[in-house]
Wavefront OBJ file of the C-alpha trace (Angstrom):
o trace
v 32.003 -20.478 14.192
v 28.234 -21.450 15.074
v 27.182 -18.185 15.705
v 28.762 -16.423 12.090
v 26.728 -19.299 10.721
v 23.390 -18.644 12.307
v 24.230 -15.139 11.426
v 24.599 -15.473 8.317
v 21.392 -17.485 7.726
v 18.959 -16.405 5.865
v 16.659 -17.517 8.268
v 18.158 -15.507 11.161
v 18.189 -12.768 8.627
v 14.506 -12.767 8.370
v 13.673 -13.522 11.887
v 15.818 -10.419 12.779
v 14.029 -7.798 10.506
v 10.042 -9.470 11.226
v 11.360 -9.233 15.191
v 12.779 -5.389 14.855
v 9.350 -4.877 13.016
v 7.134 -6.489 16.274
v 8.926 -4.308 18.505
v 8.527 -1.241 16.617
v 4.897 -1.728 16.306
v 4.870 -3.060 20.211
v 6.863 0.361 21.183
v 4.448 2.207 19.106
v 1.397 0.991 20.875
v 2.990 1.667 24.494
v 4.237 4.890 23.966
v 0.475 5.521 22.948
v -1.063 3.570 26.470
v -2.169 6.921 28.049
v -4.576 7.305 25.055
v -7.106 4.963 23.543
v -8.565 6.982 20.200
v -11.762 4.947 19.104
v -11.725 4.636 15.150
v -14.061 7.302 14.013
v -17.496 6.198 12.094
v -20.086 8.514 11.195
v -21.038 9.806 14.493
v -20.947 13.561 15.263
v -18.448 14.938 17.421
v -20.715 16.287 20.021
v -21.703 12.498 21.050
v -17.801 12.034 20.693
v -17.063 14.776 23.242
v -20.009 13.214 25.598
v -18.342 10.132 25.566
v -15.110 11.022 26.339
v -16.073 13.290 29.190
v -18.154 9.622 30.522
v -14.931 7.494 30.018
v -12.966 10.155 32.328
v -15.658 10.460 34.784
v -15.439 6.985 34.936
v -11.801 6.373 35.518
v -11.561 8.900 38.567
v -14.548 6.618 40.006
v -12.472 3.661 39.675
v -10.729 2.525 42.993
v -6.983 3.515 43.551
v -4.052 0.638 43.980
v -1.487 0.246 46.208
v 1.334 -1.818 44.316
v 5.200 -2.818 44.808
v 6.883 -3.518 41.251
v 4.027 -5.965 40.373
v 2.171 -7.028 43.525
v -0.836 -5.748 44.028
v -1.272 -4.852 47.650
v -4.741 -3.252 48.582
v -7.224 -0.557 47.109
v -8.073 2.611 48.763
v -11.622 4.027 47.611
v -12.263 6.919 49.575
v -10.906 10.534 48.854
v -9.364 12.166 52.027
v -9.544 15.906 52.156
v -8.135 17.166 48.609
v -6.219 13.789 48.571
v -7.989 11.840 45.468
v -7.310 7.819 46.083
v -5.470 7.922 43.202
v -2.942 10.460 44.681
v -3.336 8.425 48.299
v -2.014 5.172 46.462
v 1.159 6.633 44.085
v 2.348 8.445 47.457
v 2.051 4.754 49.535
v 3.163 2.947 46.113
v 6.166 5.349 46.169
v 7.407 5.138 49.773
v 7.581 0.888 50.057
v 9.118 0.947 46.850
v 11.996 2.921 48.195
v 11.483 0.654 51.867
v 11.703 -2.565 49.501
v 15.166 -1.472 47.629
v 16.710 -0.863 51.045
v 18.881 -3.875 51.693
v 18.655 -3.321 55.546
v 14.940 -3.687 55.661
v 13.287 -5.475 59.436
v 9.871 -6.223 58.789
v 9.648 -5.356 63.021
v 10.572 -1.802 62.466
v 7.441 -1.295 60.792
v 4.492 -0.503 63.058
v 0.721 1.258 63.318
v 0.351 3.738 65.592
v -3.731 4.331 66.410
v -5.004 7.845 67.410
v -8.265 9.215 67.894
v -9.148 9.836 64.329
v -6.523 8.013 62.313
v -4.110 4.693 62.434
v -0.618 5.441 60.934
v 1.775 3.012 59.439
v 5.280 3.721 60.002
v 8.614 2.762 58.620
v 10.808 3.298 61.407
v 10.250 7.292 61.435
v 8.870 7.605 57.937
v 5.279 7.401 57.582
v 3.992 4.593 55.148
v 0.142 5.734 54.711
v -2.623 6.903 57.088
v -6.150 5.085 57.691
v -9.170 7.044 58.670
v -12.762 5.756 59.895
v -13.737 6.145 55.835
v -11.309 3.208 55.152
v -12.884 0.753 57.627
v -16.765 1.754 56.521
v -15.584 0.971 52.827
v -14.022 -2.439 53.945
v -16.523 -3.377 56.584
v -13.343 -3.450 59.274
v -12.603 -1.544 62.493
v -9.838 0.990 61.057
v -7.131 -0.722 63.726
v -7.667 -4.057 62.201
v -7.579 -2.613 58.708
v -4.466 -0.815 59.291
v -2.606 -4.056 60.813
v -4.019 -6.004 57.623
v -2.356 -3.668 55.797
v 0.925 -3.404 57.658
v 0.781 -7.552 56.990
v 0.036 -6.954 53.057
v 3.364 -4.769 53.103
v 5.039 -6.823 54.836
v 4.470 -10.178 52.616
v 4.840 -8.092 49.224
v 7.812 -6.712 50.432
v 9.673 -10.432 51.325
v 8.115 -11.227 47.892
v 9.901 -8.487 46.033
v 13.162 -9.167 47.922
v 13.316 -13.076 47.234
v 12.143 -12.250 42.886
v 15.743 -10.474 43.033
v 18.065 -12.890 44.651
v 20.675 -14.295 42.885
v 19.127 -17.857 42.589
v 15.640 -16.668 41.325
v 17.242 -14.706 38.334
v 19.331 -17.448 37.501
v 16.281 -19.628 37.820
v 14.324 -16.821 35.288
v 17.771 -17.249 32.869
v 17.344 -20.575 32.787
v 13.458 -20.373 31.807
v 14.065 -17.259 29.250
v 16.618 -19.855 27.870
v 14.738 -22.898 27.504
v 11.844 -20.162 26.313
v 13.650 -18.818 23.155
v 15.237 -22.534 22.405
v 11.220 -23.934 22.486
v 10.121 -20.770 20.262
v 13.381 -20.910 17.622
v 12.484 -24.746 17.405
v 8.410 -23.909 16.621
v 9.463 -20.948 14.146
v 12.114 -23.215 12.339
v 9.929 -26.338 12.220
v 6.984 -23.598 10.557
v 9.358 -22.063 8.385
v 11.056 -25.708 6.925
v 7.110 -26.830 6.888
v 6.153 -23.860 4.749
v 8.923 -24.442 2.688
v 8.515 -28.221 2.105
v 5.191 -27.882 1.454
v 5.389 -25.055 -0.936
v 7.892 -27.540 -2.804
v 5.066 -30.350 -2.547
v 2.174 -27.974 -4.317
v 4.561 -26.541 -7.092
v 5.317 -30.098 -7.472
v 2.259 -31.495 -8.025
v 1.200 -28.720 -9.864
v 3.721 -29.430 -12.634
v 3.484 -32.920 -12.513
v 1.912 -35.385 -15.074
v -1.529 -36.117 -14.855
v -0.869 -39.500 -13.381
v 1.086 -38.138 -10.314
v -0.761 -38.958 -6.801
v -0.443 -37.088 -3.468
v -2.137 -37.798 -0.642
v -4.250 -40.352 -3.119
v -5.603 -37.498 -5.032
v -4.720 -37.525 -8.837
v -4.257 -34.616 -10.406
v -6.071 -35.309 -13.505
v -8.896 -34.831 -10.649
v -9.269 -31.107 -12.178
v -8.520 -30.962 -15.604
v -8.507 -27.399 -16.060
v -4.748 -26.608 -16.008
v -5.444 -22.759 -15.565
v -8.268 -23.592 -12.673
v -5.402 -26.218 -11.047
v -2.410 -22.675 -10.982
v -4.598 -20.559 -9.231
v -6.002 -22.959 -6.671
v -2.466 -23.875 -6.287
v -1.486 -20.214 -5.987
v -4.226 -19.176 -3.782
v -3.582 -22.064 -1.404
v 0.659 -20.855 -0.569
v -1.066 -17.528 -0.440
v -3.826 -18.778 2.936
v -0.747 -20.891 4.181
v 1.929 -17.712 3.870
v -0.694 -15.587 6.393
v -1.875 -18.225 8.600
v 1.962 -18.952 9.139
v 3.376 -15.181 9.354
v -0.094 -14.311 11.572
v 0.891 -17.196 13.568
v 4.378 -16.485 13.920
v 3.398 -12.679 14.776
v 0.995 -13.973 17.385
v 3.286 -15.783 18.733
v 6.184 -13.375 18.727
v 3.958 -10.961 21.089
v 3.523 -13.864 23.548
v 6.757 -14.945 23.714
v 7.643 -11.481 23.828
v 5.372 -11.184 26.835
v 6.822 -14.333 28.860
v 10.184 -13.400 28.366
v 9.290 -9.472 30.104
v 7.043 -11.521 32.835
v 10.230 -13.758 33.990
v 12.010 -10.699 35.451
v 10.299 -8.831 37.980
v 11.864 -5.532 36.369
v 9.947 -5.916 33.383
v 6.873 -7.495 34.747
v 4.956 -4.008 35.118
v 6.318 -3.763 31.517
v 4.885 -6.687 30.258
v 1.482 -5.864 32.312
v 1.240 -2.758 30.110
v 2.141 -3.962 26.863
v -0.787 -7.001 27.188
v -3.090 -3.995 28.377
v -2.703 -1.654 25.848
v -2.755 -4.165 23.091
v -6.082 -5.848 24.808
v -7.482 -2.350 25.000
v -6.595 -1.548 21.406
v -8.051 -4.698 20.010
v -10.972 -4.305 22.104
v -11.494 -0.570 20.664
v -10.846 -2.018 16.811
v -13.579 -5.192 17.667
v -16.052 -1.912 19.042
v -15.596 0.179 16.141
v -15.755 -2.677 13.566
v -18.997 -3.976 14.821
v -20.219 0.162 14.882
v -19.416 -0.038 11.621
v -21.060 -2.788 10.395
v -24.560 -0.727 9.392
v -22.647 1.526 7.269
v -20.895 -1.340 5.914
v -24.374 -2.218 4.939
v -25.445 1.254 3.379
v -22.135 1.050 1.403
v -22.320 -2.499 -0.340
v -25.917 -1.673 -1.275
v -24.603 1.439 -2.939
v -21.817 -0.158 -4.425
v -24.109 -2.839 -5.949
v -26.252 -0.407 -6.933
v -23.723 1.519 -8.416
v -21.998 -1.622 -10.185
v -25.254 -1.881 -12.213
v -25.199 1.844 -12.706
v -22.465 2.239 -14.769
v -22.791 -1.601 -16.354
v -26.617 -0.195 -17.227
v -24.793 2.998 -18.699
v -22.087 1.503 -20.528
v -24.342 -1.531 -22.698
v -26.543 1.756 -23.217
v -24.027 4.154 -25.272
v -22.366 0.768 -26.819
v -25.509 -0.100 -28.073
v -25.674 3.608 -29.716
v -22.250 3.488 -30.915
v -22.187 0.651 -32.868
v -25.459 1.973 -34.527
v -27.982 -1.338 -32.991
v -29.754 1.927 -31.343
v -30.570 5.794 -32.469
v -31.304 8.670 -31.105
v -32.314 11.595 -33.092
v -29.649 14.065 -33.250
v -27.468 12.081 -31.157
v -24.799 10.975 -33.614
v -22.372 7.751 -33.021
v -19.084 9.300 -32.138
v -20.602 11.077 -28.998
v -21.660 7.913 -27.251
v -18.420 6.968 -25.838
v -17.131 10.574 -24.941
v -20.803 11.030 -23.616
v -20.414 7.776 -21.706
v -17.632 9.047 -20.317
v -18.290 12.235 -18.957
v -21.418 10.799 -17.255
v -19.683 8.201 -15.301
v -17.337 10.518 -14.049
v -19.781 12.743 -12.819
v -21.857 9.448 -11.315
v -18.714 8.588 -9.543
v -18.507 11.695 -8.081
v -22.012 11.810 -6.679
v -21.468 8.274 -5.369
v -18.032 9.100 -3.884
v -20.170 12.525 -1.922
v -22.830 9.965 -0.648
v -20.225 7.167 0.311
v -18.148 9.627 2.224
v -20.274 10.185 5.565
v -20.421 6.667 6.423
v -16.587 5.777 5.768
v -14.414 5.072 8.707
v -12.720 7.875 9.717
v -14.467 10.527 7.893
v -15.660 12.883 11.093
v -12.062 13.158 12.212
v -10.100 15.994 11.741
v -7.026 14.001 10.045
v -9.451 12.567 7.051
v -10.037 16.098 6.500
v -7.283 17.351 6.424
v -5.771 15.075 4.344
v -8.738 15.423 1.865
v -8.071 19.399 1.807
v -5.191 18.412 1.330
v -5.557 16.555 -1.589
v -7.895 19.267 -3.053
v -5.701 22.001 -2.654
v -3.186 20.067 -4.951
v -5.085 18.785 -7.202
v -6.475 22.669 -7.836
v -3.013 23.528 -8.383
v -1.790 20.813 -10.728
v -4.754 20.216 -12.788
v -5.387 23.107 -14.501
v -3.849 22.128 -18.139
v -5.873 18.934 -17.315
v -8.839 21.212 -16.936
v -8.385 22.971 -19.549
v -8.241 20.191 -21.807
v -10.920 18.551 -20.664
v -13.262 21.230 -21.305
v -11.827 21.764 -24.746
v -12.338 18.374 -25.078
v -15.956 18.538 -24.572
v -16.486 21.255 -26.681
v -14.711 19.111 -29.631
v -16.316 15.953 -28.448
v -19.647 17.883 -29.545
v -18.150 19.609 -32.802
v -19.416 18.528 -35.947
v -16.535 19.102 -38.167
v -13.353 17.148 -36.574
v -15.079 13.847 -36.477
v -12.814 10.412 -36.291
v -11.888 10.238 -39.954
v -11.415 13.631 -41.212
v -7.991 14.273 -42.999
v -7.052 17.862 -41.168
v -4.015 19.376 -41.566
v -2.523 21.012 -37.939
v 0.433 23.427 -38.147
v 3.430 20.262 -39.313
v 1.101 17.884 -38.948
v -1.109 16.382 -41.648
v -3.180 13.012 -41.049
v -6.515 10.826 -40.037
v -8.138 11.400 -36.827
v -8.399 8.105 -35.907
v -9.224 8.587 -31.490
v -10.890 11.431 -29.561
v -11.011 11.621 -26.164
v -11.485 14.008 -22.947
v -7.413 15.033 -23.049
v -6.424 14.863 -26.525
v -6.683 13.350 -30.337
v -4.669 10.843 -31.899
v -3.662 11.812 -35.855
v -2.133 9.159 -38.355
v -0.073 11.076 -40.493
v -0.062 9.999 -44.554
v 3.413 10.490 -44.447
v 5.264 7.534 -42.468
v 1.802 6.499 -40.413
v 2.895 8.162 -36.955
v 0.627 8.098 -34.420
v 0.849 12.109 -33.088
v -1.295 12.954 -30.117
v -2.414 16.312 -29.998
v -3.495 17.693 -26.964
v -7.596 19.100 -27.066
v -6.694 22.795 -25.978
v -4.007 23.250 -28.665
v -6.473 21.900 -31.178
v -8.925 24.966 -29.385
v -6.192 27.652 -29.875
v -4.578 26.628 -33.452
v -6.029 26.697 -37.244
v -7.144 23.789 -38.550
v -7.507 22.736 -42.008
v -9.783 20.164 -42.692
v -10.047 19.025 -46.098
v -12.449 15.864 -46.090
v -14.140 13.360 -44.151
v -13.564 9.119 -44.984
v -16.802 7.569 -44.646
v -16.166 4.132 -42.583
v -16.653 2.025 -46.224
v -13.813 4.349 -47.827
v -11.044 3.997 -45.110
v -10.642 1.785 -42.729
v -9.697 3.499 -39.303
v -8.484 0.272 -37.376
v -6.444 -0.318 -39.706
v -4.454 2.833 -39.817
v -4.472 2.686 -36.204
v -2.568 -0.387 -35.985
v -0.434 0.006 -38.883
v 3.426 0.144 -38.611
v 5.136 3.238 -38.595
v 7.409 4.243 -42.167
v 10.635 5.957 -41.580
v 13.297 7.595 -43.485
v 16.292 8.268 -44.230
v 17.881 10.910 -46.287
v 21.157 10.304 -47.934
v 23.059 12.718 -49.639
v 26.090 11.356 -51.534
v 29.214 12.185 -53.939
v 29.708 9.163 -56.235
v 31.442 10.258 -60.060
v 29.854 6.375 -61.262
v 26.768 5.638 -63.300
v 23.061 6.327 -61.155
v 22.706 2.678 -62.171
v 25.817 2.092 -59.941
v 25.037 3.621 -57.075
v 21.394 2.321 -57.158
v 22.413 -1.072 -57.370
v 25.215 -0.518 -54.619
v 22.779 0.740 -52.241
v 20.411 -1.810 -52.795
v 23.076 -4.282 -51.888
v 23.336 -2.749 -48.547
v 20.229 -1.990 -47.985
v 19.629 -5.924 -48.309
v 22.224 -6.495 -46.313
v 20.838 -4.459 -42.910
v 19.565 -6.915 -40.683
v 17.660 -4.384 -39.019
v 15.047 -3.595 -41.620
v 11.963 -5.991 -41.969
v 11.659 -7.714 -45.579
v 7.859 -7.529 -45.154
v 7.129 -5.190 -47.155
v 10.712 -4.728 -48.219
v 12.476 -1.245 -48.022
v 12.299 1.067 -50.768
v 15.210 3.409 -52.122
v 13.866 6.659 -54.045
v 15.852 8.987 -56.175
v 15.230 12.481 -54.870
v 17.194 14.914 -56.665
v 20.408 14.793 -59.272
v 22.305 18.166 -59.524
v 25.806 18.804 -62.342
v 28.076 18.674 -59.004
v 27.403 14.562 -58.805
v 25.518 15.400 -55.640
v 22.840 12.813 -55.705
v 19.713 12.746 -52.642
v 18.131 9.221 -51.916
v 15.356 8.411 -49.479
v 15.453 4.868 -47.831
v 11.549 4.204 -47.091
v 11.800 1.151 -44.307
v 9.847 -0.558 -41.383
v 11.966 -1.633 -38.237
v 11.012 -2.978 -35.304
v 14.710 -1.029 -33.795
v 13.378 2.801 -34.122
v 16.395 3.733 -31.737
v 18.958 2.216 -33.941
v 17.866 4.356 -36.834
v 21.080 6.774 -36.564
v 23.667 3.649 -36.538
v 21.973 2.389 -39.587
v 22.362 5.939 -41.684
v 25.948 6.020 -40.674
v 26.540 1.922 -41.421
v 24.645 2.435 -44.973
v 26.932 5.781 -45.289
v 30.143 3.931 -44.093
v 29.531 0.740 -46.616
v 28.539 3.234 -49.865
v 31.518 4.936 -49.358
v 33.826 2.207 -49.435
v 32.617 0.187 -51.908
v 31.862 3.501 -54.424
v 35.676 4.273 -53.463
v 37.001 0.560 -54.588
v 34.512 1.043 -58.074
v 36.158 4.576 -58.609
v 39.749 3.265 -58.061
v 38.844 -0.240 -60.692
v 37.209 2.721 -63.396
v 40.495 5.384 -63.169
v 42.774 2.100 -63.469
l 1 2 3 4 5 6 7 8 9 10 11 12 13 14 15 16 17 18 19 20 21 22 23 24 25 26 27 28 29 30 31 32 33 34 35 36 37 38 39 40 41 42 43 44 45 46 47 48 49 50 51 52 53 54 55 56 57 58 59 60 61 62 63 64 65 66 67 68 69 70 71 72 73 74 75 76 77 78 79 80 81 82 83 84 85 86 87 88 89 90 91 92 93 94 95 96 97 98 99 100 101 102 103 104 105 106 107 108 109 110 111 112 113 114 115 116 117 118 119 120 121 122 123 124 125 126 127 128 129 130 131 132 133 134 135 136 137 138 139 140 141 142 143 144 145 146 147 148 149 150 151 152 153 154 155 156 157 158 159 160 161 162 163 164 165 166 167 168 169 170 171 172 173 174 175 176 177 178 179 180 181 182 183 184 185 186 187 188 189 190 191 192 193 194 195 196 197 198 199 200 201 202 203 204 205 206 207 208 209 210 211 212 213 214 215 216 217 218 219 220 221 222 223 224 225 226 227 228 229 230 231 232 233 234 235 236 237 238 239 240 241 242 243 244 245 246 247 248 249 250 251 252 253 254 255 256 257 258 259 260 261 262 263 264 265 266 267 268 269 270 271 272 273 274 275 276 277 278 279 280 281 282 283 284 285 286 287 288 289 290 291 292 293 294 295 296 297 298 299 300 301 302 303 304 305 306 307 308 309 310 311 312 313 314 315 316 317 318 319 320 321 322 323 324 325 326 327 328 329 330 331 332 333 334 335 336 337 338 339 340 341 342 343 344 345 346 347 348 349 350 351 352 353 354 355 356 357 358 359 360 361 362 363 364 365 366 367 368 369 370 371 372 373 374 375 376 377 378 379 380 381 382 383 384 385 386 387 388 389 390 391 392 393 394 395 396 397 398 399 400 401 402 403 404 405 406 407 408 409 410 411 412 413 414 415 416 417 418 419 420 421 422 423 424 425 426 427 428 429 430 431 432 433 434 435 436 437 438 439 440 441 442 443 444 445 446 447 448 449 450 451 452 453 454 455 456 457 458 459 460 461 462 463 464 465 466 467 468 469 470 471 472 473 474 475 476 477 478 479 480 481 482 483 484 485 486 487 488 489 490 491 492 493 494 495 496 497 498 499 500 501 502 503 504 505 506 507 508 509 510 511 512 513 514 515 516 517 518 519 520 521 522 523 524 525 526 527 528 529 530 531 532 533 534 535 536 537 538 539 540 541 542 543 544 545 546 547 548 549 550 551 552 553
């Protein structure tokens, strides 16, 4: 019963999923330990390559150990024939491994035999590892004595690694991994129920009355209400990621102890902390080698900031006529302010690139090909409109305000941009956008320009749309009738806005009583426009049928 509870908890829920996510990340890294990438900066490869060939030269200098599980026993430093010490310690590693699983081990069976030119350590009749003059130079030891100190080291690792995997000592590591997870459940739990409380406590006071107190602060302390929500919000926001970077610190160290309390996973544990150490160590580096070119790119990004805020006062200023140019008229000073930022963010983005993190390697540039390739291939309409675009931007006769009729469409220009031009037609004030290389490719009738005192443009912009609908109806009663029927209904739609109130036209009256009205209307339900026909259709109907029936009676 206890455990479906805790299983169904939300907090074991969470704890579950943020611990599968630790381990993923710490099998990530340790799959990865044979490798160390540095991040990239702006350095060239061939000081890349140089370094790299250093760092290996390096390692195969480094002196060779001699372990068992996760004793260290002794180093050898001296390369024996084609034997590196590297290859000299796995093969002596290797053999009292295999001498430390057997259960019938007698530390007297193993002995040094001396010769003229070596000292051999033996296992019964399986040789252990050889010692040569080299050995003792390195050490400062006659080779005899440094074999025997050697034959001890085995010896005492080897009673070591046999008492770790007694019965007693792994029910003594149980017992800690035990107490362990109990002392880290009870440190998460207490953090979570903290976070929570206090998250309660801030909300709290942050919807409280001015003459609440906590802690014996009043809130009327900062009167701005919008000031006090975002200091509130930006507070839970430094608490949430000092608690979850917390908790994930302290996941990987109670990870850690748990792997150190068995001697299986001790070497385990060994390598995570290593490779983790190593790969902080390598992010510190390459953050601090990047902290010139952090520099270089905050002064261009100021500099750039001002750029385009220098730019953008300039063309306003021309635009709303406080500055001419000769020949320069108003309507090309945003288009024109425009096209000039783009292409200063595109010089910026060229010098910026060098000196971003990453940008040598080959994956950056791939991924940037990449990118270019698809952008090649998906932007050509958006080319293509562009340039048409610019070509219009600098066209005399389609200005914002010219009445121009295009194939069905007939309106104001009211907005001009790189991609296409927005048209508010006379008819029901749509807004149509056009795109710029239709506009290129079509005829154009353009029958006058408003000046800005004859129409005004914002407002067409943000006027409502009109709609219609078209009825066409069979009624043998008096127009009169019908008119006033319809009107009824028509009053009658909840849908329809009073302000202005809908219109009803006569259209067209033929000898076959087939009579054509258009409802003129503003909504603020466009999609219900069908259900309204047929209710306005439904309603005439039945009341014109109940008139016709009261008439023939």
């Amino acid at each position: 019963m206890f455990l479906n509870t805790v299983r169904n908890s939300s907090l074991f829920k969470r704890l579950l999923k943020y611990f599968c996510i630790f381990l993923a990340i710490l099998i990530i890294l340790f799959l990865g330990s044979n490798k160390y990438p540095a991040i990239a900066t702006s350095q060239n490869n061939s000081n890349i390559h140089k370094q790299n060939e250093q760092n290996e030269q390096h390692v195969n200098e480094q002196e060779a150990l001699v372990v068992l599980g996760n004793h260290k026993l002794f180093e050898l430093s001296d390369k024996i024939g084609t034997l590196t010490p590297q290859m000299r310690a796995e093969k002596a590693s290797e053999i009292i491994t295999k001498i430390a699983d057997n259960s019938q081990f007698q530390s007297s069976d193993l002995k040094v035999i001396d010769s003229s030119n070596k000292s051999l350590i033996i296992y019964k009749k399986q040789p252990i590892i050889s010692v040569f003059d080299v050995d003792g130079h390195s050490m400062n030891l006659p080779r005899k004595e440094l074999a025997l100190n050697y034959k001890e080291d085995i010896i005492q690792a080897i009673s070591k690694y046999k008492q770790e995997r007694t019965p007693q000592s792994i029910l003594i590591d149980i017992g800690k991994a035990v107490i362990a997870t109990s002392i880290f459940a009870t440190i998460v739990n207490f953090l979570l129920r903290f976070r929570k409380i206090l998250k309660k406590r801030l909300l709290f006071f942050n919807n409280s009355e001015p003459a609440f107190t906590i802690l014996n602060f009043k809130q009327n302390f900062i009167k701005n209400e919008l000031i006090t929500g975002q200091i509130i919000k930006l507070t839970l926001k430094i608490l949430d990621t000092a608690i979850w970077l917390f908790l994930f610190v302290g996941f990987f160290a109670f990870f850690e102890l748990l792997l150190n309390f068995f001697p299986w996973t001790q070497s385990l544990a060994s390598s995570i902390y290593k490779t983790l150490s190593l790969s902080l160590l390598e992010i510190i580096k390459a953050i601090i080698n990047f902290v010139p070119n952090l520099v270089f790119l905050l002064v261009l990004s100021f500099l750039s900031y001002n750029a385009f805020k220098i730019l953008k006062n300039f063309f306003l200023k021309i635009e709303k006529g406080h500055l001419n140019i000769p020949g320069f008229e108003k309507d090309w000073a945003k288009p024109t302010s425009g096209i000039i930022q783009i292409l200063l963010f595109i010089l910026v983005a060229i010098v910026a690139y060098p000196y971003l993190p990453g940008s040598g390697t080959g994956a950056l540039q791939g991924i940037s090909l990449f990118l270019g390739i698809l952008f090649s291939l998906g932007s050509s309409t958006i080319l293509t409109n562009i340039v048409a675009g610019v070509f219009l931007t600098y066209n005399r006769h389609l200005k914002i305000g010219s009445l121009i009729e295009l194939d069905d469409v007939k309106g104001v220009i009211v907005e001009k941009g790189l991609l296409s031009i927005e048209i508010s037609t006379f008819e029901n004030n749509f807004i149509v956008t056009i795109p710029n290389s239709k506009i290129i490719s079509s005829k154009i009738t353009n029958y006058r320009y408003f000046k800005s005192n004859s129409i005004d443009l914002e407002l067409i912009k943000n006027q409502e749309p009109l709609y219609t609908i078209q009825l066409k109806i069979y009624s043998k009663l008096y127009l009169i009738e019908n008119e006033a029927i319809l009107k009824k209904i028509i009053q009658s739609i909840p849908e329809f806005s009073l302000d202005p109130k809908p219109e009803l036209v006569l259209k067209s009256v033929d000898y076959n009583t087939t009579i054509v009205y258009d409802i003129y209307f503003y909504t603020d339900y466009p999609t219900k426009i069908k259900q309204i026909e047929i209710k306005i259709r439904k309603e005439f109907y039945e009341a014109t049928r109940e008139r016709e029936t009261i008439v023939n009676n």
